[in-house]
C-alpha positions in Angstrom: 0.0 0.0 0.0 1.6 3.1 -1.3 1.6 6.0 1.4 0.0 9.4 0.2 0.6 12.6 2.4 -1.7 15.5 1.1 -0.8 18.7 3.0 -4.0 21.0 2.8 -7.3 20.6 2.5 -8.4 23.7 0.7 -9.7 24.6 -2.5 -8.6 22.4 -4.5 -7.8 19.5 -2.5 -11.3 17.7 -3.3 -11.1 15.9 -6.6 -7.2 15.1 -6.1 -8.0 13.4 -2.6 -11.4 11.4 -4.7 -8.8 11.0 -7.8 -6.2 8.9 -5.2 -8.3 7.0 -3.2 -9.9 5.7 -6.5 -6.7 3.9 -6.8 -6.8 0.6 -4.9 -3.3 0.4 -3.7 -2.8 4.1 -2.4 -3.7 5.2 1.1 -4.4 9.1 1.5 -3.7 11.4 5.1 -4.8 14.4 4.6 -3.4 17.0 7.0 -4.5 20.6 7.5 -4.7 23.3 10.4 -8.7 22.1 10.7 -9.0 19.0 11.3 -12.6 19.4 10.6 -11.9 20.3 7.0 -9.7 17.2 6.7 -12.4 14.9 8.1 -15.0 16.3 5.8 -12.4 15.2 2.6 -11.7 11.5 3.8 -15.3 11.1 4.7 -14.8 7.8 6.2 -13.1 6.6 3.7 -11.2 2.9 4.8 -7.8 3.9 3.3 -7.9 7.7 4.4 -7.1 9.6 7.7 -7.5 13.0 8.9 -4.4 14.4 10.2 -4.3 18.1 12.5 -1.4 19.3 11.4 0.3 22.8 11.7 2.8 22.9 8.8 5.0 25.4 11.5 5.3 22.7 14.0 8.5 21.0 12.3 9.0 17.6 14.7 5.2 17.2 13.4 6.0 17.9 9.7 8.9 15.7 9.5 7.0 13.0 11.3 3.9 12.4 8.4 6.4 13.2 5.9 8.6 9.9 7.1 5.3 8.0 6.7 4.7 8.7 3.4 6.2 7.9 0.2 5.4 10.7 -2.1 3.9 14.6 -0.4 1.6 16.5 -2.0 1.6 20.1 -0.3 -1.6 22.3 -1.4 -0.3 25.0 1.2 0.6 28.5 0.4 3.7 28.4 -2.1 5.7 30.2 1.2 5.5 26.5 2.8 6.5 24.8 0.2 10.4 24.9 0.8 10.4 23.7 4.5 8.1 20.5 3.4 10.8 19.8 0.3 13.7 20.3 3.0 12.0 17.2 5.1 11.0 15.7 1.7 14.7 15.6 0.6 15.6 14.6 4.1 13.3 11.7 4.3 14.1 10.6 0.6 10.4 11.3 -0.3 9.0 12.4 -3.9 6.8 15.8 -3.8 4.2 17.3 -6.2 3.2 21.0 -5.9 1.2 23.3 -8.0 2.8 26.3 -7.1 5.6 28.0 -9.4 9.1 27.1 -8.4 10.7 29.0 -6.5 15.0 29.8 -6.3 15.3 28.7 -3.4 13.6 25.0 -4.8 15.2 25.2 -8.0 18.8 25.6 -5.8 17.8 22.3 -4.3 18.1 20.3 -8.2 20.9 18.4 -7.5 20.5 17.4 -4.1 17.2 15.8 -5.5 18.8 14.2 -8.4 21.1 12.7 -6.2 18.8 11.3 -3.7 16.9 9.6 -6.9 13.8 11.8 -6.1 11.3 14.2 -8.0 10.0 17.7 -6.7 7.3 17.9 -9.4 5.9 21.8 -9.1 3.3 23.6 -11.6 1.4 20.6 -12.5 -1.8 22.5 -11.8 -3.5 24.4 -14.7 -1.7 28.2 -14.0 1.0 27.0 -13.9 0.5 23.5 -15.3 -1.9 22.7 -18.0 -0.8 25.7 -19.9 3.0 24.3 -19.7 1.4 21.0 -21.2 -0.6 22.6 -23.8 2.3 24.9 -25.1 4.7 21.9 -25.0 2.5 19.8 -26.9 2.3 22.4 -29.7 5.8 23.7 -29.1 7.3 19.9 -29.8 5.1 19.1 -32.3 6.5 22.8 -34.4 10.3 21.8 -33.8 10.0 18.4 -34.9 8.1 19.5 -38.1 11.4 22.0 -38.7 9.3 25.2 -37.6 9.8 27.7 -35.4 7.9 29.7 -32.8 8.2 33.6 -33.4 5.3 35.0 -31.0 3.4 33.0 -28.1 0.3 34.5 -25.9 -0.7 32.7 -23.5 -3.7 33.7 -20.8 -5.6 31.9 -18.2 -8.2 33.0 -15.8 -11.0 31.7 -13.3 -14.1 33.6 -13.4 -17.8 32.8 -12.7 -19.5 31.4 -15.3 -21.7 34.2 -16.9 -24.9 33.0 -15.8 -23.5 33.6 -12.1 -21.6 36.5 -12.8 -24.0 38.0 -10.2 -21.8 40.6 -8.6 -20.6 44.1 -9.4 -16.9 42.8 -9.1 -17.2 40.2 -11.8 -15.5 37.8 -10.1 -15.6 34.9 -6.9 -13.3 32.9 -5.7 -12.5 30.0 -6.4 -9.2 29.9 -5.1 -6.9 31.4 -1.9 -8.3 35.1 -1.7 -5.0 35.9 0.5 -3.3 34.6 -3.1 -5.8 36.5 -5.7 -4.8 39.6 -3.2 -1.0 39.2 -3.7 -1.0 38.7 -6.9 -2.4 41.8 -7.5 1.2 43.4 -6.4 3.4 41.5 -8.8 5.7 43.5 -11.4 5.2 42.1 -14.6 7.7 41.5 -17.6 7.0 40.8 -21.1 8.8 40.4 -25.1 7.6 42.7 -27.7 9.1 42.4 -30.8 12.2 41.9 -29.6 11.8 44.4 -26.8 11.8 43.6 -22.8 8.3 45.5 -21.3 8.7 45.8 -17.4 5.8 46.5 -15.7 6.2 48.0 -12.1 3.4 46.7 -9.5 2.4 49.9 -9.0 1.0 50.5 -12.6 0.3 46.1 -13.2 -3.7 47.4 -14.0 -3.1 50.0 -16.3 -0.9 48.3 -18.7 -4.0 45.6 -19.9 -5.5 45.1 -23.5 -8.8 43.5 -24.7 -8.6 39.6 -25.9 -11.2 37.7 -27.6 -11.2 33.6 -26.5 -13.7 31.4 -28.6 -16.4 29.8 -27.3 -15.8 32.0 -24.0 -16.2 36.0 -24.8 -13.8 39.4 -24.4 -12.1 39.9 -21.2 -9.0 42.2 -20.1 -5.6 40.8 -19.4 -2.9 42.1 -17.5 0.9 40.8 -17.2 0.9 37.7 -15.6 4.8 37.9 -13.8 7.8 37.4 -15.7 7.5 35.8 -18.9 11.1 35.7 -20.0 12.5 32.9 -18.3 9.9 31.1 -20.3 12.3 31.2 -23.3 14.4 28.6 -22.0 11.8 26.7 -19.9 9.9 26.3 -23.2 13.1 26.0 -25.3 11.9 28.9 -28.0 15.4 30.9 -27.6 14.4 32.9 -30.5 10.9 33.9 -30.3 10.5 37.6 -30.8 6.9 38.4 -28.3 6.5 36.2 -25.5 3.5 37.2 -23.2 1.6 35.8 -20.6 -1.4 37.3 -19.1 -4.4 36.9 -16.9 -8.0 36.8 -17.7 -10.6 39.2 -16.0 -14.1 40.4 -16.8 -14.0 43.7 -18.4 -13.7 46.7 -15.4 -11.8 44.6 -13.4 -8.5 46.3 -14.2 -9.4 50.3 -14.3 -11.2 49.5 -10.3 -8.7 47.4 -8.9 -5.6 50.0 -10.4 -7.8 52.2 -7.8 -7.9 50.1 -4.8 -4.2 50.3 -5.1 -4.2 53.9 -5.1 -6.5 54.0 -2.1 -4.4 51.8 -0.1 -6.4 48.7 -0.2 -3.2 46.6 -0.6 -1.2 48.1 2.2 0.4 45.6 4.7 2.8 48.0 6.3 -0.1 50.1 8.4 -2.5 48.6 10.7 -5.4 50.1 12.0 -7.5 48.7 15.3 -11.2 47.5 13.6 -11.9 47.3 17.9 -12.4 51.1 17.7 -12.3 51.8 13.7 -14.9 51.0 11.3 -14.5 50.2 7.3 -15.4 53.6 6.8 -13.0 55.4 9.5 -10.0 53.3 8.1 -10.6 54.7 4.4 -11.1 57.8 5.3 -7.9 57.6 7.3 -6.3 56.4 4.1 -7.4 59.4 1.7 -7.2 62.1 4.3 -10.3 63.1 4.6 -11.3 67.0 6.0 -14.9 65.9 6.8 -16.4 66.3 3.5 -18.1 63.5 2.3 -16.7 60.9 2.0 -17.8 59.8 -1.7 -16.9 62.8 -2.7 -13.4 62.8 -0.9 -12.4 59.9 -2.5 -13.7 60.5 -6.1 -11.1 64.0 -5.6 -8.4 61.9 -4.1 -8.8 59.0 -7.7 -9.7 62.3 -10.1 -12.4 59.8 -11.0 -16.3 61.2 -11.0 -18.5 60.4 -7.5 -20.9 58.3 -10.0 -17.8 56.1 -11.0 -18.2 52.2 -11.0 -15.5 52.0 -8.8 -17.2 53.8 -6.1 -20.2 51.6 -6.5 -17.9 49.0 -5.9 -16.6 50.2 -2.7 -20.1 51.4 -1.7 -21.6 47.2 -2.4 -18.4 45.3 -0.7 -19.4 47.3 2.6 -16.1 49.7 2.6 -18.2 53.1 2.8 -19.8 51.5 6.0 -20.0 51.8 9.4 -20.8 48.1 10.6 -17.7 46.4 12.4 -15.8 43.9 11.2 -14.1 41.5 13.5 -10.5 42.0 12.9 -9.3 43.0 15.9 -5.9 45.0 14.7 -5.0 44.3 11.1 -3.6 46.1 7.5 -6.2 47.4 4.6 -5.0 44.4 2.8 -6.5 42.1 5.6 -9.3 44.4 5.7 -9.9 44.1 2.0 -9.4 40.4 1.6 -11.9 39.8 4.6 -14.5 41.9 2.9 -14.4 40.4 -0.5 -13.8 36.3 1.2 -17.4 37.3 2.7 -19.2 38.8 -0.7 -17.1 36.9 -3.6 -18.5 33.7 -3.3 -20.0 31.0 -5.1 -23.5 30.1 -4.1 -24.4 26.1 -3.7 -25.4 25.8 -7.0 -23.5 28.8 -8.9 -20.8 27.1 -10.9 -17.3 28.7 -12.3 -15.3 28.7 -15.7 -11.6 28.7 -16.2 -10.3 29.8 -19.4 -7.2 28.9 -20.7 -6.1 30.5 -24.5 -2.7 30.0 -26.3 -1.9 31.9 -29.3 1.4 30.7 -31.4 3.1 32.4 -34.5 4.8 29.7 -36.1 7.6 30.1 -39.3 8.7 27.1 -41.2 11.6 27.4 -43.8 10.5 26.6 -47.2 11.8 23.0 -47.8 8.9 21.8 -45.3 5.8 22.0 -48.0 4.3 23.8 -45.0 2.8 27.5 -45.0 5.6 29.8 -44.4 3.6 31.2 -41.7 0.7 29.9 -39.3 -1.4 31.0 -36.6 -2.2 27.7 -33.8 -4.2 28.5 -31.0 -5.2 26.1 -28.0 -8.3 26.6 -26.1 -9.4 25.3 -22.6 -12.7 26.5 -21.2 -14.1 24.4 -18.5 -17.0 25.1 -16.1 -18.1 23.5 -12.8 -20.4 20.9 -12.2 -23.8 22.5 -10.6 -23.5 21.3 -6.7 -20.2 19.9 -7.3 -16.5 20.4 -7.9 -15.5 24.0 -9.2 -13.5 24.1 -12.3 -10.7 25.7 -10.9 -10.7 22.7 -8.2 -10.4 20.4 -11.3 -8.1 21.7 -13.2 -5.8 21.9 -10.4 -6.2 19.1 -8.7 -6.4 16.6 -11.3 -2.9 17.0 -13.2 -1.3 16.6 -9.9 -3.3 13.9 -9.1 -2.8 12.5 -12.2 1.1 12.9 -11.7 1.2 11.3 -8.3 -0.1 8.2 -9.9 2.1 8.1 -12.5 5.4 8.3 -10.4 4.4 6.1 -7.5 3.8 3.6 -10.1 7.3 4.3 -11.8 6.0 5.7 -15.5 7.7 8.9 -14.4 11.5 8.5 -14.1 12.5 11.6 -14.1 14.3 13.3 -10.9 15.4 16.4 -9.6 13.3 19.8 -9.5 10.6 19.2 -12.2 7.9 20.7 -14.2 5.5 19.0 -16.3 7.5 20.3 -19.7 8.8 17.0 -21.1 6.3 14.7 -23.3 7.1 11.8 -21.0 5.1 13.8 -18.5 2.8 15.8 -20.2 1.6 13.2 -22.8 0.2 10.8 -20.6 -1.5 13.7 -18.3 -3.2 15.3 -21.2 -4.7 12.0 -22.3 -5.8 11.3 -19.2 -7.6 14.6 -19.0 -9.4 14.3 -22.1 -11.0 11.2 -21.0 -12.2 13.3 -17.5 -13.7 15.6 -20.0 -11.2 18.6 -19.7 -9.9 19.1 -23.5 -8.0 21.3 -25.0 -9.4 22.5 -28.7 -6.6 24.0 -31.4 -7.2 25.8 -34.3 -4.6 26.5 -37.1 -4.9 29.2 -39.6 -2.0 30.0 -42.7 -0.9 33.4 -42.7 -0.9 34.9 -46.3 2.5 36.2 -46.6 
């Protein structure tokens, strides 16, 4: 019986924790900080336990780490490097979906030589869209083309029909993580020329995209795209971008929440004696105007803007407590929008995923000199079930863990799901869970 440590029991945990114990020989602990969410994913189940653990408490980590073969840690990506430290330690495999991190890539050889694979971004963002640009990337290269422009974009979004808020989005993942996303610089190739977008102005750089069979939505820089030039072995592509999705407003209101100080961690205010409403008017400086009015001055935006009707529906123009107790704006913020960005039991999500490739082949191939290939994901939840940002996640993982517990992965050392040994397998396994990818290839006249 193969020994399964999953570390979290968030999110996304659900269909990987279902995926695994479908497997006869694989026995599942789930550990998280609540217990009670643990129970609730083992449910009973004969070859699952519920584990309180508190990833900080190291003797406890290292313990259910030594009793498993392979870790899968759903935490927070800044927990991550002390479960691979007992993971290397202990001589156990791991599988995150979080981005890699220096700090684990530094760890590569030590891994190697301990025979082991750290498996990370084998999620869908990162994840699938690794596995969908490979297959397309690979498949280019071994038909003598080359790729001279990639866009890539992914987002999670309610499906329109429950699009049922002024924000345009719920979510469906770590709100603490949408929230610190929102303060990443952003870098980008355009024709040849390095775009670096400073956190401070991440919403204002953002363009319209059109994804079939899912509608227009904004994207903004997604992090740092240029490494992907060697991840993805394209050393000579001349635009290389990769963005996230959002419902249109999203970008122009949230560039404001910045400016307001929603995102501030470095002040804290007492919500024992402050309301929402004191803090932001603490934040814009208010003279005892109104406060609507204050704040439209303070964004030079008018006092009818959508933005403000935002602030005025999440309960930030209020007086009703929250209980916070001392905290930042941002912990104000996130606990305002955790409370009114959610899903209701039967409101179901979408995640779109949309690559777009330039491709050049030299004239000996009997090709088109030049093509457009795009590769489209768009998956919704199932009503009363699992979101879609909960499959998508989970199940590549899931679908990893399998595969190198049962030894058809061989690779070791720091990983990501890049190589067709990997990705092959996990692609075709997807499609037969119903989560496809659809491509699309037109010549371009020269």
């Amino acid at each position: 019986m193969k020994q399964i440590l999953v570390l979290g029991a968030g999110f996304v945990a659900r269909p990987l924790v279902r995926y695994l114990l479908e497997q006869p020989d694989f026995h599942v602990t789930v550990a998280d900080h609540a217990l009670e969410k643990a129970e609730k994913l083992v449910n009973t189940h004969p070859r699952a336990t519920a584990l309180a653990l508190q990833v900080e408490d190291s003797p406890a980590l290292q313990k259910a780490v030594k009793g498993a073969d392979l870790v899968v840690s759903l935490l927070p990506w800044t927990h991550h490097l002390a479960v691979a430290r007992h993971c290397l330690d202990a001589g156990r495999h791991l599988v995150t979906t979080s981005y890699v991190q220096p700090e684990m890539a530094a760890m590569d050889a030590a891994v190697r030589d301990r025979g082991l694979i750290f498996l990370n971004e084998i999620g869908v963002d990162p994840g699938i869209d690794h596995m969908a640009a490979m297959q397309v990337i690979d498949r280019v290269r071994n038909a003598g083309g080359e790729i001279t422009a990639f866009y890539s974009y992914c987002g999670g979004l309610p499906e329109p029909a429950h699009n049922t808020n002024p924000f345009g989005y719920k979510f469906s993942w770590s709100p603490t993580g949408v929230l610190l996303a929102a303060k990443n610089d952003g870098r980008y190739l355009r024709d040849g020329q390095i775009i670096d977008i400073p956190g401070d102005d991440l919403f204002t750089h953002y363009r319209l995209v059109d994804v079939p069979g899912a509608g227009t939505f904004e994207t903004y820089v997604n992090r740092d795209a240029l490494p992907y030039r060697h991840i993805y072995g394209i050393p000579s592509v001349r635009s290389l971008y990769r963005g996230t999705l959002r419902n249109i407003s999203h970008c122009e209101s949230w560039h404001h929440f910045k400016r307001l100080g929603l995102l501030r961690e470095d002040i804290v205010f007492d919500f024992a004696q402050l309301t929402p409403r004191q803090v932001l008017t603490r934040l814009v400086g208010n003279d005892g105007s109104d406060l609507t009015a204050v704040i439209a001055r303070f964004l030079t935006i008018p006092e009818y803007a959508l933005t403000i009707k935002k602030l005025q529906w999440l309960g930030l123009l209020s007086d009703t407590p929250v209980p916070l107790q001392k905290a930042s704006p941002f912990r104000l913020f996130a606990h305002l929008l955790e409370k009114r960005l959610v899903y209701g039991p039967d409101e179901t999500d979408m995640l779109v995923q949309h690559h777009e490739f330039t491709v050049r082949y030299p004239d000996n191939t009997g090709r088109p000199r030049r093509e457009t290939i795009t590769s489209t994901l768009v998956e919704t939840g199932i009503p009363g079930g699992d979101s879609a940002m909960s499959r998508t996640v989970a199940l590549p993982a899931a679908i990893a863990v399998r595969r190198i517990l049962d030894e058809d992965i061989r690779q070791s050392g720091v990983r990501r799901p890049v190589t067709p040994d990997i990705y092959e397998p996990v692609l075709a396994e997807l499609n037969t869970l119903g989560i496809s990818l659809t491509e699309q290839t037109w010549s371009i006249p020269e």
